[in-house]
N, C-alpha and C positions, 0 to 999 in steps of 0.2 A: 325293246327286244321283241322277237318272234320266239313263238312256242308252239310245238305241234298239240294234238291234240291230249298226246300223254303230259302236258306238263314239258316236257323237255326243252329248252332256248337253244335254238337250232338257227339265229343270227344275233348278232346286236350292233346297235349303232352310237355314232354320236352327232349331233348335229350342231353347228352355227351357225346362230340366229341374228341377222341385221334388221331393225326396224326405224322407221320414219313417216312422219305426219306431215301430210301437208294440205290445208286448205280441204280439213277433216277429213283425208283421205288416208288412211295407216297402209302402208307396207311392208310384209314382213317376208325378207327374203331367207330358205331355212335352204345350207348346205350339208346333208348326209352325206356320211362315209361308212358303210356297213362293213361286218366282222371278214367277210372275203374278197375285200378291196372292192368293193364295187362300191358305184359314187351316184346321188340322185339329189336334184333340187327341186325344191317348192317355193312359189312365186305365191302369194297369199294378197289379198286385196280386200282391206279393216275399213267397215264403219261402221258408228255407233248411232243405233234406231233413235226412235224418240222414246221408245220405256227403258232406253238406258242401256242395252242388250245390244252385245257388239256381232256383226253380220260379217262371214268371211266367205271369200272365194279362192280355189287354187283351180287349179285343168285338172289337175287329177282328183279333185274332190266332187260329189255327186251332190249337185244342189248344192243350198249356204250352209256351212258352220253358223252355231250359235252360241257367242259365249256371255258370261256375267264377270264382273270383277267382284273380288271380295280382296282389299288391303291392295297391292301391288301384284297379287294371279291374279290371272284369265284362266276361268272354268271352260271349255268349249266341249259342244257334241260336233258330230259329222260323221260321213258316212263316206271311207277311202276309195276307189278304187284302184285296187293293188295289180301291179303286172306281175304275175308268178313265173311265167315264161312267153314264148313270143309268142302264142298262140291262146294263153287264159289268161284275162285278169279277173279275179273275185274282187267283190264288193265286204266290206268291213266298216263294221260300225262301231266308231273311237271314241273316246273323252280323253281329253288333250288338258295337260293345265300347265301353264307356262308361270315361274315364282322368279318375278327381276329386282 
C-alpha cells in the first residue's frame, strides 16, 4: 500500500508473482494491479552470490536488491524508482519479504 505523509493509504495493490530457475538464474515475474485500475509489471532477474545473499535486478529498480532467506522468505532491501506522474519519478527505499 502507498501512504502520504499523514499516515493516510491513498492506494493499494495486489500483485502476482511467477518465478523460475534455470541454470542458477531465478526469474521473477510480478503483475500489479493498483486500487484505481491502473496495472504495472516488474521483470526481476535472481542470483545467489557466494555468501549466500540473493542479488536482484528489475529497470525500475536502482542498482541490485539484496536479499537473505530465513525458512521459505526472502528478506530483500532496494531502492525503487517510482513514476508519480509523467514528469517525476522519486526514488524509495523498500524491504520487500516475500513468505511461499
Amino acid at each position: 500500500m502507498f501512504q502520504d505523509r499523514s499516515g493516510t493509504v491513498i492506494k493499494r495493490f495486489t500483485v502476482v508473482m511467477q518465478c523460475s530457475w534455470k541454470d542458477g538464474v531465478g526469474t521473477l515475474d510480478e503483475d500489479f494491479t493498483y486500487s484505481d485500475g491502473t496495472k504495472q509489471k516488474r521483470i526481476w532477474t535472481l542470483r545467489k552470490n557466494a555468501s549466500g545473499h540473493y542479488i536482484g535486478t528489475a529497470d525500475d529498480v536502482m542498482g541490485e536488491a539484496i536479499g537473505i532467506t530465513a525458512g521459505n522468505a526472502l528478506n530483500w532491501k532496494y531502492v525503487l524508482a517510482l513514476r508519480w506522474t509523467a514528469k517525476f519519478t522519486m526514488s524509495i527505499s523498500t524491504t520487500g519479504c516475500f513468505d511461499g
